[in-house]
C-alpha positions as CSV (number, residue, x, y, z in Angstrom):
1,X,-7.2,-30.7,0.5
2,X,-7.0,-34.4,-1.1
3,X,-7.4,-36.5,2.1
4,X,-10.7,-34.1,2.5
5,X,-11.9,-34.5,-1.0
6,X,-11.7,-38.2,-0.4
7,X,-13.7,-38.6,2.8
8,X,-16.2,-36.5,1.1
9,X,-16.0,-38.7,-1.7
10,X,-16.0,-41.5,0.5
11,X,-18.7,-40.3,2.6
12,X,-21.2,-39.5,-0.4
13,X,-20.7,-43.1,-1.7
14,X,-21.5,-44.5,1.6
15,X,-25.2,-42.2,1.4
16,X,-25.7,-43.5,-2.0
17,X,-25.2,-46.7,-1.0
18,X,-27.5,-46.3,2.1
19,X,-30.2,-44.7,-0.1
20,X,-29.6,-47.2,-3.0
21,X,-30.1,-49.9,-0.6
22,X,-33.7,-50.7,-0.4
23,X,-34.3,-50.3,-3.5
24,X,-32.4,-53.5,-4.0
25,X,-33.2,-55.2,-1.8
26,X,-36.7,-54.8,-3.2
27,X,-35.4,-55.8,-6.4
28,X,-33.0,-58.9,-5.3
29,X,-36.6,-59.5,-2.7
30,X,-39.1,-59.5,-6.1
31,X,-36.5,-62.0,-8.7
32,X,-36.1,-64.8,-5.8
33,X,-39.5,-64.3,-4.7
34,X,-40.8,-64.9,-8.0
35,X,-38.5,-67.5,-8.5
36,X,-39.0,-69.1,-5.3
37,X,-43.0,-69.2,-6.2
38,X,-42.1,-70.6,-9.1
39,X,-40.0,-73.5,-8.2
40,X,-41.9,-74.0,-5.2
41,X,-45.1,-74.7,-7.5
42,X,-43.1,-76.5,-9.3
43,X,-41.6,-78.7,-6.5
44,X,-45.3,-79.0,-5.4
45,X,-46.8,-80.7,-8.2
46,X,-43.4,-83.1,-8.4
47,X,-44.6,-83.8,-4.5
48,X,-48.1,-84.3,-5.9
49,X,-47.1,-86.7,-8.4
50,X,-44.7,-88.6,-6.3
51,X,-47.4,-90.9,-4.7
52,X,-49.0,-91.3,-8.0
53,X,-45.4,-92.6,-9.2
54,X,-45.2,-94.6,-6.3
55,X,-49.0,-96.2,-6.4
56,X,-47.6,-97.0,-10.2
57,X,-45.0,-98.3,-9.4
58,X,-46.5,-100.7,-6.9
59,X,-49.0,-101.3,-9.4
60,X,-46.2,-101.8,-12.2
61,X,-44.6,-104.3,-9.8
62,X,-48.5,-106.3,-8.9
63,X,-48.8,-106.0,-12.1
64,X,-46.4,-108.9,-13.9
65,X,-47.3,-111.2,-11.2
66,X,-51.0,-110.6,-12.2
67,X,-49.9,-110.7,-15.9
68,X,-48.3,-114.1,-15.1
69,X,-51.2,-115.1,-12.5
70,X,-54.3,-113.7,-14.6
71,X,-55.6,-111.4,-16.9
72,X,-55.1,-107.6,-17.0
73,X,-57.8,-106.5,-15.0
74,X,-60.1,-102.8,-15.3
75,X,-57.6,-100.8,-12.1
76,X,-54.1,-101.8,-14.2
77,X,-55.7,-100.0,-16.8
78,X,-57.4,-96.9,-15.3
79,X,-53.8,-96.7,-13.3
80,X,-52.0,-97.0,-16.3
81,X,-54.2,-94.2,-18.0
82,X,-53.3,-92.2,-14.5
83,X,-49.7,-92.9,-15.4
84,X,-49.8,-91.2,-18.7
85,X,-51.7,-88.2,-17.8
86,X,-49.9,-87.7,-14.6
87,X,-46.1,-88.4,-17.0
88,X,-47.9,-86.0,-19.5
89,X,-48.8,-83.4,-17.2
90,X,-45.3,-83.2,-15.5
91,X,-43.7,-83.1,-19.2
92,X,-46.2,-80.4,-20.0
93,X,-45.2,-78.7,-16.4
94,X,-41.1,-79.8,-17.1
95,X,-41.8,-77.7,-21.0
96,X,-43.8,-75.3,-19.2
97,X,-40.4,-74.7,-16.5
98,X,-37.5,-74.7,-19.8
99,X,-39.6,-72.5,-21.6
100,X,-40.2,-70.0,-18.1
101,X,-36.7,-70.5,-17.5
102,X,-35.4,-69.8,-21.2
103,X,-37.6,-66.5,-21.0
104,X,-36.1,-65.7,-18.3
105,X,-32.6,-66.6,-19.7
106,X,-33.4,-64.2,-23.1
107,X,-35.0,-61.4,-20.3
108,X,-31.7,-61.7,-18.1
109,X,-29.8,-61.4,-21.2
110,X,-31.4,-58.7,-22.7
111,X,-31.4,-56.8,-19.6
112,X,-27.7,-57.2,-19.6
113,X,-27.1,-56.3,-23.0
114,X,-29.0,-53.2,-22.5
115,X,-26.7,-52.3,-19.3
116,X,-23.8,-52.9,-21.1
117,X,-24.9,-50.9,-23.6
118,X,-25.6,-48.3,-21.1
119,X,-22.3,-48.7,-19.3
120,X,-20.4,-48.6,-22.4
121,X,-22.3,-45.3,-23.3
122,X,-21.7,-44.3,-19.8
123,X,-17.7,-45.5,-19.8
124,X,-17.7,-43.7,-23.1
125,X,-19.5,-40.1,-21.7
126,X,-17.2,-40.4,-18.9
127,X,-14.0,-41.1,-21.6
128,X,-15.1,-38.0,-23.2
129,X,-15.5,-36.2,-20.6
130,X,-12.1,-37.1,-18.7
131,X,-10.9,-36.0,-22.3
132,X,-12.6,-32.9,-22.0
133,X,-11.7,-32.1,-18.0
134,X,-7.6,-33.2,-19.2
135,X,-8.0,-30.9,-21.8
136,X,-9.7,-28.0,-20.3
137,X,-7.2,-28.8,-17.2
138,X,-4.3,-28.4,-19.2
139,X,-5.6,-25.3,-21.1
140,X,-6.2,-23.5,-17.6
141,X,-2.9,-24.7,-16.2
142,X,-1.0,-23.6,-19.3
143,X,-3.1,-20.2,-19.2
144,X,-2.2,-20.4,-15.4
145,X,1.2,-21.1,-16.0
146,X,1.4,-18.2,-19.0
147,X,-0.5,-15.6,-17.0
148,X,1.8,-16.0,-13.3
149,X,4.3,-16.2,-16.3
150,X,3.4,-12.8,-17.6
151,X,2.4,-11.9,-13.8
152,X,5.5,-12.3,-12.9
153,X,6.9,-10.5,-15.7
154,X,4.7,-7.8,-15.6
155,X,5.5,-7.4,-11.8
156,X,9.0,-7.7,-12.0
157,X,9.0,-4.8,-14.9
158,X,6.9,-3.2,-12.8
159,X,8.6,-3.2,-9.9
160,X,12.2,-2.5,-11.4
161,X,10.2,0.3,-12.9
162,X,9.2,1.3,-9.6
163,X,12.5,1.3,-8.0
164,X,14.2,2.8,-10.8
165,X,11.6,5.9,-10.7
166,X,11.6,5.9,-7.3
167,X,15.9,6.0,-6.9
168,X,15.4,9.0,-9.8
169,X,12.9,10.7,-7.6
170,X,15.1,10.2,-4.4
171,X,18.1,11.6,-5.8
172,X,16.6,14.6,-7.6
173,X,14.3,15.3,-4.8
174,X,18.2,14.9,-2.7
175,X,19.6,17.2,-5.2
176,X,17.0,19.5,-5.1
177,X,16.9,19.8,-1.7
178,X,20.7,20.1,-1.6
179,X,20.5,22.7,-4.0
180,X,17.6,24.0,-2.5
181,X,19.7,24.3,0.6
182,X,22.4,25.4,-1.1
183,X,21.0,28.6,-3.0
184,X,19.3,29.4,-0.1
185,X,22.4,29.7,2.4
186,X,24.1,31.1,-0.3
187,X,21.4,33.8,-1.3
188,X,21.2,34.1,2.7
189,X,24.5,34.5,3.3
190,X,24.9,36.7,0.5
191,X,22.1,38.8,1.4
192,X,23.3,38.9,5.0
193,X,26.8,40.1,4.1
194,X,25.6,42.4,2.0
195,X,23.3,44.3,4.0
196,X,25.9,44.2,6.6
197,X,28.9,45.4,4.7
198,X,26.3,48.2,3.6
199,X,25.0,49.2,7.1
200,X,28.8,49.1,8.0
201,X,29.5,51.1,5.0
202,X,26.4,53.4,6.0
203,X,27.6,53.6,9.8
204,X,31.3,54.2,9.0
205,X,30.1,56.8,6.5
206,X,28.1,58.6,9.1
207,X,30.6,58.3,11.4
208,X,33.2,60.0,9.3
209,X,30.3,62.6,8.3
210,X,29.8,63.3,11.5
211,X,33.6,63.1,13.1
212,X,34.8,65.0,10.3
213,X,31.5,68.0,10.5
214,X,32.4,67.9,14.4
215,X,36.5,68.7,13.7
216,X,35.8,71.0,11.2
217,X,33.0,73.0,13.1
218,X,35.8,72.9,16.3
219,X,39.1,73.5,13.9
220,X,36.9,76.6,12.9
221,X,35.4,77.7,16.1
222,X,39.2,76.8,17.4
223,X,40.8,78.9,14.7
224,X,38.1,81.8,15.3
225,X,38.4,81.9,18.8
226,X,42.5,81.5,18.7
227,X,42.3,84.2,16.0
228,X,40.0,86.3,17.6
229,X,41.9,86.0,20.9
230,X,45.2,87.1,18.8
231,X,43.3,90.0,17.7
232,X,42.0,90.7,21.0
233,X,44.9,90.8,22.3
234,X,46.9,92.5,19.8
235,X,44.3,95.1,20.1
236,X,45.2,95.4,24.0
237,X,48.7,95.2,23.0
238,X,47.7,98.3,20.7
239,X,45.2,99.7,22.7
240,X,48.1,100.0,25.7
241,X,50.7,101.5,23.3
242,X,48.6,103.6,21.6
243,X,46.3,104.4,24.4
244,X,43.9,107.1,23.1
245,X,44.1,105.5,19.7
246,X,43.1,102.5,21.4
247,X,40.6,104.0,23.1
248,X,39.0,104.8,19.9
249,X,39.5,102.0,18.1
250,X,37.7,99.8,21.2
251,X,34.4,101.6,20.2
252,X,35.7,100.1,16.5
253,X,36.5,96.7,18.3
254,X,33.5,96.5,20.2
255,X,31.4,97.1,16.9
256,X,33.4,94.6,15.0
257,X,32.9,92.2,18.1
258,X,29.3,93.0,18.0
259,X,28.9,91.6,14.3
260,X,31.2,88.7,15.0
261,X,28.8,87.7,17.5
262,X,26.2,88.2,15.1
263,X,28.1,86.4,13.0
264,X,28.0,83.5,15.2
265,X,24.6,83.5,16.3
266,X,24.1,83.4,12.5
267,X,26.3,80.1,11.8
268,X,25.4,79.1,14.9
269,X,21.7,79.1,13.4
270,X,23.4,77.6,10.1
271,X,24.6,74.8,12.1
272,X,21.3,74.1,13.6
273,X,19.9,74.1,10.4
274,X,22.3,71.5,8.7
275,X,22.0,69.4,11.9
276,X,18.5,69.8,11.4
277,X,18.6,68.8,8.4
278,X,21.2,66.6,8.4
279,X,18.6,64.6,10.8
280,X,16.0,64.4,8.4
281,X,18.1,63.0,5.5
282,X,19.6,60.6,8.5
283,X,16.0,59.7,9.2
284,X,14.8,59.5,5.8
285,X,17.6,57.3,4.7
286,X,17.3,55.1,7.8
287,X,13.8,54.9,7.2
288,X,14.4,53.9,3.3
289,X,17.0,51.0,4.6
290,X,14.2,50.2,6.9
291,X,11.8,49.9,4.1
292,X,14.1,48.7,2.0
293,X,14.9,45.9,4.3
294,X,11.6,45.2,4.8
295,X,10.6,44.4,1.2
296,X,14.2,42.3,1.0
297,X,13.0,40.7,3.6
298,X,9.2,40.2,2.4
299,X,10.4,38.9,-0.8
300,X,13.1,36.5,0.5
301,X,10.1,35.4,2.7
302,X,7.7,35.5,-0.3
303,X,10.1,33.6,-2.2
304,X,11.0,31.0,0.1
305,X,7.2,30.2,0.3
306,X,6.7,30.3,-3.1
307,X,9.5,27.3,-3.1
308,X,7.9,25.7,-0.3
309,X,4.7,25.5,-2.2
310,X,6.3,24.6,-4.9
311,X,8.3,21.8,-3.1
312,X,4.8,21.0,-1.6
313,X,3.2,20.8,-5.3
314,X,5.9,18.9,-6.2
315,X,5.7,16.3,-3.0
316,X,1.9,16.2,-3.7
317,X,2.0,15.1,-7.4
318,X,4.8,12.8,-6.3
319,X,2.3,11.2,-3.7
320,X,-0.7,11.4,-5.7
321,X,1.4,9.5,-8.6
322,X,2.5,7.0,-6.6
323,X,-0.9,6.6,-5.0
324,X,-2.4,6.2,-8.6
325,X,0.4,3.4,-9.4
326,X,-1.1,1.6,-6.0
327,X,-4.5,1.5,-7.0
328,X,-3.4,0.3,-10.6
329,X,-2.0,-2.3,-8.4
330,X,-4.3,-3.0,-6.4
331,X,-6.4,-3.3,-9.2
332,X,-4.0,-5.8,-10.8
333,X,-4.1,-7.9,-7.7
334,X,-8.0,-7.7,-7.3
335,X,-7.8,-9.5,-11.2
336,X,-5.4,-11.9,-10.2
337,X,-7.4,-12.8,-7.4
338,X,-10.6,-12.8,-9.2
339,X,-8.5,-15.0,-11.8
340,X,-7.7,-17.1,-8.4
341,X,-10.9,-17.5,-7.7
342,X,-12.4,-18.6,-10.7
343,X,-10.0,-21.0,-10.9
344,X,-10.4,-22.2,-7.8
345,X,-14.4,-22.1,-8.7
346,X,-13.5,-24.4,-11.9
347,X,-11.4,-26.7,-9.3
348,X,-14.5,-27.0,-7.2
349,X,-16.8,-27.9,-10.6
350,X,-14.0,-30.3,-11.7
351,X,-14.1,-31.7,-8.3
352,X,-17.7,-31.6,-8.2
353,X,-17.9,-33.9,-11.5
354,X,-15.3,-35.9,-10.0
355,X,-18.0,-37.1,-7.1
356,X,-20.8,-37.5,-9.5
357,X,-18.5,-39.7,-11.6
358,X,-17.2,-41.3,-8.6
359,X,-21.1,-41.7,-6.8
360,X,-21.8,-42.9,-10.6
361,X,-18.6,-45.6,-10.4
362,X,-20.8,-46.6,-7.1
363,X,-24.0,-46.5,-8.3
364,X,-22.2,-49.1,-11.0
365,X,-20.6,-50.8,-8.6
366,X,-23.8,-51.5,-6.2
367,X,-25.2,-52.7,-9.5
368,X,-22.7,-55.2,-10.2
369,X,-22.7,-56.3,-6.4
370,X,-26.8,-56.8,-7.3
371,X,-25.9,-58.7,-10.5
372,X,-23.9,-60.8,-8.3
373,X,-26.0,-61.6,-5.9
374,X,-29.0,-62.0,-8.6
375,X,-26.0,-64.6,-10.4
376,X,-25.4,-66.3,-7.0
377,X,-29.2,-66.8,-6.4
378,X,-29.7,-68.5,-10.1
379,X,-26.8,-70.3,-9.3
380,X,-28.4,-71.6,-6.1
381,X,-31.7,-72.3,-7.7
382,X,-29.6,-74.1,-10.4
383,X,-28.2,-76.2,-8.0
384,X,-31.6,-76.5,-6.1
385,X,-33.3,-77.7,-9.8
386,X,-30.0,-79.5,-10.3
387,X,-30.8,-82.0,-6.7
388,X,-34.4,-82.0,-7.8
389,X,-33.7,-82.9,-11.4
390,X,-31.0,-85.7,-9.5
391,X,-34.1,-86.9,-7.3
392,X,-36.3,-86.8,-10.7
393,X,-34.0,-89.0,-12.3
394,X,-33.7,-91.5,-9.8
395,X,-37.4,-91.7,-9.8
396,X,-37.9,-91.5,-13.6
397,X,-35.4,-94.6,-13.9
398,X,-38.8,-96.4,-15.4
399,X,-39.2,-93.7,-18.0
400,X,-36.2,-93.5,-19.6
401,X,-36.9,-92.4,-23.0
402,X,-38.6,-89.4,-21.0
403,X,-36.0,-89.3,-18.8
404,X,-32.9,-89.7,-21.3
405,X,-34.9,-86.6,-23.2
406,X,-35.4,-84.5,-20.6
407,X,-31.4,-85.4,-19.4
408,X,-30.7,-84.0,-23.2
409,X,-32.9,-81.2,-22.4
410,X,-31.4,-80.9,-19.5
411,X,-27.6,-81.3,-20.8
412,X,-28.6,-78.6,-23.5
413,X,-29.8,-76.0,-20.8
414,X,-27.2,-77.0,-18.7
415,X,-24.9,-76.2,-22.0
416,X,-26.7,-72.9,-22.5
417,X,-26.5,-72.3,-18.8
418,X,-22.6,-72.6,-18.5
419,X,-22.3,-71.3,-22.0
420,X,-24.4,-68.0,-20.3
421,X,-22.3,-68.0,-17.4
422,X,-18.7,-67.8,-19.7
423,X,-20.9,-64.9,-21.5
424,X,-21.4,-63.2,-18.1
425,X,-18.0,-64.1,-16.5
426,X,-16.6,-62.7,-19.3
427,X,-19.1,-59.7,-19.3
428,X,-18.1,-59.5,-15.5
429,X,-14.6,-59.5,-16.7
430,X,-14.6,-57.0,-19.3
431,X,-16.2,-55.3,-16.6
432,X,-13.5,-55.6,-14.2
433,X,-11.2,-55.0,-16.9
434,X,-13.3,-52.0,-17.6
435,X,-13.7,-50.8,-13.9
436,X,-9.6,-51.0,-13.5
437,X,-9.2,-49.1,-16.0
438,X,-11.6,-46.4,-15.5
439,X,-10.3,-46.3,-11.7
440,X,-6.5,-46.5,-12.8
441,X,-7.4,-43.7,-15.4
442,X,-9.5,-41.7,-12.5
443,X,-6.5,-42.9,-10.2
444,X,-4.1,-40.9,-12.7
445,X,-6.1,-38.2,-13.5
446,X,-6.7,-37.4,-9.4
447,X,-2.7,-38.2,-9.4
448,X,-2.6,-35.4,-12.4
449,X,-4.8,-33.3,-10.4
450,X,-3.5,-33.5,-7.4
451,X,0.2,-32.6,-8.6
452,X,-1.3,-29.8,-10.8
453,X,-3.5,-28.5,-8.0
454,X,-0.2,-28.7,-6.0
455,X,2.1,-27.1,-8.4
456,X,-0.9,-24.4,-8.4
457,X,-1.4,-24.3,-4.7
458,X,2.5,-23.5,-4.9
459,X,2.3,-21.7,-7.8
460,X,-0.3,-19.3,-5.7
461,X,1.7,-19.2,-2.8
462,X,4.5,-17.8,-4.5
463,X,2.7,-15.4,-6.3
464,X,0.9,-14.4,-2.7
465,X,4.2,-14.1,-0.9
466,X,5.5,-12.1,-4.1
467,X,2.6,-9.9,-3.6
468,X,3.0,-9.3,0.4
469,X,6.9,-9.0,-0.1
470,X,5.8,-5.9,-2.6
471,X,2.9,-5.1,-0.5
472,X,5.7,-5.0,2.3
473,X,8.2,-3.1,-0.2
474,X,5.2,-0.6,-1.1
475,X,4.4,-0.2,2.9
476,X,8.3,-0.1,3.6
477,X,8.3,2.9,0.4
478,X,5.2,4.5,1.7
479,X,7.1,4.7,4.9
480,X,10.4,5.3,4.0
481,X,8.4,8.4,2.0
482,X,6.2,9.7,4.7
483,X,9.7,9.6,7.3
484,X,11.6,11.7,4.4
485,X,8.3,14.4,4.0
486,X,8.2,14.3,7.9
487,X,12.2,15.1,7.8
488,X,11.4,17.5,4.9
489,X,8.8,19.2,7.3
490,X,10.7,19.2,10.3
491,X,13.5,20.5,7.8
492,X,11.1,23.4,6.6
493,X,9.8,23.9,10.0
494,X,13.7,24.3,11.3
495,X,14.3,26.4,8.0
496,X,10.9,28.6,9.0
497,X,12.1,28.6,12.8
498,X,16.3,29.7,11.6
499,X,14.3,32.2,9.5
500,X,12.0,33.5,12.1
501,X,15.0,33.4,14.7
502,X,17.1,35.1,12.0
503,X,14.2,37.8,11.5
504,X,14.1,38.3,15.3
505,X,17.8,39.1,14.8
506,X,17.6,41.1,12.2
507,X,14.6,42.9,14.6
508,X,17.2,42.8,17.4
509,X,20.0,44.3,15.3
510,X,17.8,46.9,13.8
511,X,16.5,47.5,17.1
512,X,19.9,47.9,18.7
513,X,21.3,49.8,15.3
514,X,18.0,52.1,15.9
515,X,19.1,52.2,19.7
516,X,22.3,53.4,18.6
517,X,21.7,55.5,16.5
518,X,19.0,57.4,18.8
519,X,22.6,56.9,20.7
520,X,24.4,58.8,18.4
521,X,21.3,61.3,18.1
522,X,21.3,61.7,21.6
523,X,25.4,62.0,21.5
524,X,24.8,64.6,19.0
525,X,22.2,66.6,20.5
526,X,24.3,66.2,23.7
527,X,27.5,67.5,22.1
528,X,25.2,70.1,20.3
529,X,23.9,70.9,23.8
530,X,27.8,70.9,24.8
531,X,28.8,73.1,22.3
532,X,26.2,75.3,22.7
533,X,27.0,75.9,26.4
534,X,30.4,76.1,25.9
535,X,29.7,78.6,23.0
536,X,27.3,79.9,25.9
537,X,30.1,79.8,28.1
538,X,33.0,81.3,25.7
539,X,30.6,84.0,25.0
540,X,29.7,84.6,28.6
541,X,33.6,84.7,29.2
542,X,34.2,87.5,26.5
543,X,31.7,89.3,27.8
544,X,33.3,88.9,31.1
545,X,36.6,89.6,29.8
546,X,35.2,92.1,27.9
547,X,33.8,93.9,30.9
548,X,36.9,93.1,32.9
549,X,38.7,94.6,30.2
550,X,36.5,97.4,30.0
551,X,36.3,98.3,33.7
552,X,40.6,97.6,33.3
553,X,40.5,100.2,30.4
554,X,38.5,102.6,32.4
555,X,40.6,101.6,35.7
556,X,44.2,102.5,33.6
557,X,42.4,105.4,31.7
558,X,41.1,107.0,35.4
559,X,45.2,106.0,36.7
560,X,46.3,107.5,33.3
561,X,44.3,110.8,33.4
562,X,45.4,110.6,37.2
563,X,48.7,110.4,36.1
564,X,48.3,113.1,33.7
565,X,47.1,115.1,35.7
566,X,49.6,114.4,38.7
567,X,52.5,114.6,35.8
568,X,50.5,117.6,34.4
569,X,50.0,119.2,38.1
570,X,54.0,118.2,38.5
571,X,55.1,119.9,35.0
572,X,52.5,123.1,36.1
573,X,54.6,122.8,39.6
574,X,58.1,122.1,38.1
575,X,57.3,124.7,35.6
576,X,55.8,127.0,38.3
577,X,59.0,126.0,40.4
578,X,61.0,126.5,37.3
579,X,59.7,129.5,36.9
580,X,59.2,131.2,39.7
581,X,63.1,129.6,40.0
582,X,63.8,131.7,36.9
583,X,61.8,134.5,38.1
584,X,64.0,134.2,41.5
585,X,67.0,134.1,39.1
């Protein structure tokens, strides 16, 4: 940034320079111009007057021979009267030149006063105003340094902040979750056991019911028919000893048999009944469970949405709260970097003043260089004035009171000459002086600048590679937060998936439990059917036995009246024998 500053700087006071340079040149061209015309006028009427000198001098040296030959004659005279008004018109013209040059002198001197004046006003602008730039410099590095102090403060707080809420918010949303988890297994679990221990409990108590109706109904119809068959058969047993008594008592049997069989058909239609019923209550209470289920289920669904929303509330505020603390960053970082700026805008003023007071040091500096060449062309035209006033006074050896005055005249401006150069080497001097200074001081403060525009440059980078290592933290938690919400989704979405596979179970079992229990209906309308046609059967089988012992009854009644009558026919023929025996005895 420096070396660039410099070849600007460095480049700007080469345009001034180019666009300063005609101007004086025009200057430097109109003071020797003028001062050539004036010496060469002056250099011209010495010329003129040299011949006249000479002619005088001839005539000076005819003259003593005339004076000791003859008289003065009329041409001495009129050349001596030429002598005087050509020796007074080149005092008047010498007067004429000291008084130009002392003008010139007191103009030159003035003119010089006024720009030291000037420069000093200028040296002292600039003082101030180095004073001011140190001064405002050090204000806006120590309100730099204060406010990437506090910055960094600030950031620091705000970023332990940050971790430490979001560590809290990691762990309870991980204890949550567990506990989440955990409640919901449980209540799962719980729920699962219990509905199975209580269709379990349900089945085995149907089972029993139904086992235990199904031995008693056959204990009884066992015990009936075993006592019925006792009686039967006691009857026959009867029936044979007692024969006719029998034989009457059968029609009592039969009548007796008759209402048993009524009797039967009559629990038999009890039975149906209670079966019947017994079905509905089955089917009513399988369709409460059902229902009952149904709404467990509904609400365990219902309530593990209503958590999931929840979780999802929760998840959103979360993310909405954090998204608020990145814009409040953002926002802090858009300050800090409008702070940057403005500094760096101040920089660029600073800098800017810099190269006016730099092209200003130039524009002083290309005026010295013209004072120097302006002193090095009165110095030549001294010298110049100093051969011709040497070539004067070897011709004005005649005139030497003229010439010993005009030597004092000469010695005096020569005195004020070298007294005004001391004045302006010293000027030039205090202006070097002056210059060093003002460019060790400029040398310093770009020094000062430089290391304070470094320590800021560094002093920025830091603070930008703080800000990308917590833009890269932020982007590493906004990751880190949007992989534990898609693992919380994929979470939920394994959760909905175990709780739709577990429904489908739950479908399956009671679908299977329904299955089986149609099973069971079917098993009992079977048995029913069973019993019925063995009742069917046992009945037909009475009635068979019945018949058979009917026809048997008859058969042994016919074979007994046979018998009867054969004994009956042999007891008339025994007694007929018997008698007609005792009638023959």
């Amino acid at each position: 940034m420096f070396k660039k500053l410099k070849q600007k700087i460095s480049e700007e006071q080469q345009q001034l320079q180019q666009a300063l340079a005609p101007a004086q040149a025009s200057s430097n061209s109109s003071t020797p111009t003028r001062m050539r015309s004036r010496t060469s006028s002056f250099t011209e009427q010495l010329d003129e007057g040299t011949p006249n000198r000479e002619n005088a001098s001839t005539h000076a040296s005819k003259s003593p021979d005339s004076v000791n030959g003859s008289e003065p004659s009329i041409p001495q005279e009129k050349s001596q009267s030429e002598y005087l008004k050509i020796s007074q018109e080149k005092e008047q013209q010498e007067s004429l030149a000291l008084e130009e040059l002392e003008l010139q002198k007191k103009a030159i001197l003035t003119e010089s006063e006024n720009k030291l004046r000037d420069l000093q006003q200028e040296a002292e602008t600039y003082r101030t105003r180095i004073l001011e730039l140190e001064s405002s410099l050090e204000k806006s590095l120590q309100e730099n340094k204060n406010q990437s102090k506090d910055l960094a403060v600030h950031l620091e707080a705000e970023k332990n902040k940050h971790n430490k809420e979001i560590t809290v918010m990691v762990e309870k949303h991980k204890t949550e979750l567990e506990s989440l988890k955990h409640q919901q297994d449980a209540l799962w679990t719980e729920k699962l056991q219990v509905l199975k221990q209580q269709y379990q409990t349900e089945m085995e108590k149907l089972r029993e019911k139904c086992e235990q109706e199904k031995e008693t109904l056959l204990k009884d119809k066992e015990i009936i028919f075993q006592a019925h068959i006792e009686e039967m058969n006691e009857k026959t047993l009867e029936k044979l000893d007692v024969k006719q008594t029998e034989l009457e008592s059968l029609s009592s049997e039969l009548s007796e048999v008759l209402k048993a069989r009524h009797k039967l058909e009559e629990e038999l239609s009890v039975l149906k009944d209670q079966t019947d019923k017994m079905k509905q209550e089955l089917e009513a209470k399988m369709d409460e469970q059902k229902n009952h289920h149904q709404q467990q289920v509904d609400s365990i669904i219902k309530e593990h949405e209503v958590s999931i929303q929840r979780t999802e509330k929760a998840l959103k505020d979360q993310i909405n709260q954090l998204e608020l603390l990145l814009k409040e960053r953002d926002k802090h970082l858009k300050e800090h970097q409008a702070h940057v700026e403005n500094l760096e805008a101040d920089i660029k003023r600073s800098e800017g003043e810099l190269q006016q007071a730099s092209a200003k040091l130039d524009v002083f500096q290309s005026y010295q260089s013209a004072t120097h060449e302006q002193t090095k062309a009165y110095e030549e035209q001294l010298a110049q004035l100093q051969q011709k006033l040497l070539d004067l006074e070897t011709e004005r050896i005649l005139l030497t009171k003229q010439v010993a005055e005009v030597e004092a005249q000469k010695k005096d401006v020569c005195t004020e000459l070298d007294a005004h150069k001391i004045q302006v080497q010293d000027l030039m001097q205090q202006l070097e002086k002056q210059n060093s200074e003002m460019e060790q001081k400029v040398k310093s403060l770009t020094q000062v600048y430089e290391s304070k525009l470094e320590d800021g440059n560094k002093e920025q980078e830091q603070t930008k590679q703080i800000l990308v290592e917590k833009e890269n933290m932020i982007l590493q938690m906004r990751e880190g937060q949007k992989k534990e919400i898609e693992i919380l989704t994929q979470k939920l979405s394994a959760k909905e998936d175990s709780i739709h596979i577990l429904n489908e179970e739950y479908e399956t079992k009671f679908k299977n439990q329904e299955k089986k229990m149609e099973k069971v209906k079917q098993k009992a309308k079977e048995m029913q059917e069973t019993l019925k046609k063995k009742l069917l059967d046992q009945e037909a089988k009475l009635k068979k036995e019945l018949e058979n012992t009917a026809l048997e009854l008859s058969q042994k009644e016919k074979q007994f009246n046979a018998k009867m009558l054969e004994m009956a026919q042999a007891n008339s023929a025994g007694i007929s024998d018997a008698v007609s025996r005792l009638e023959t005895n």
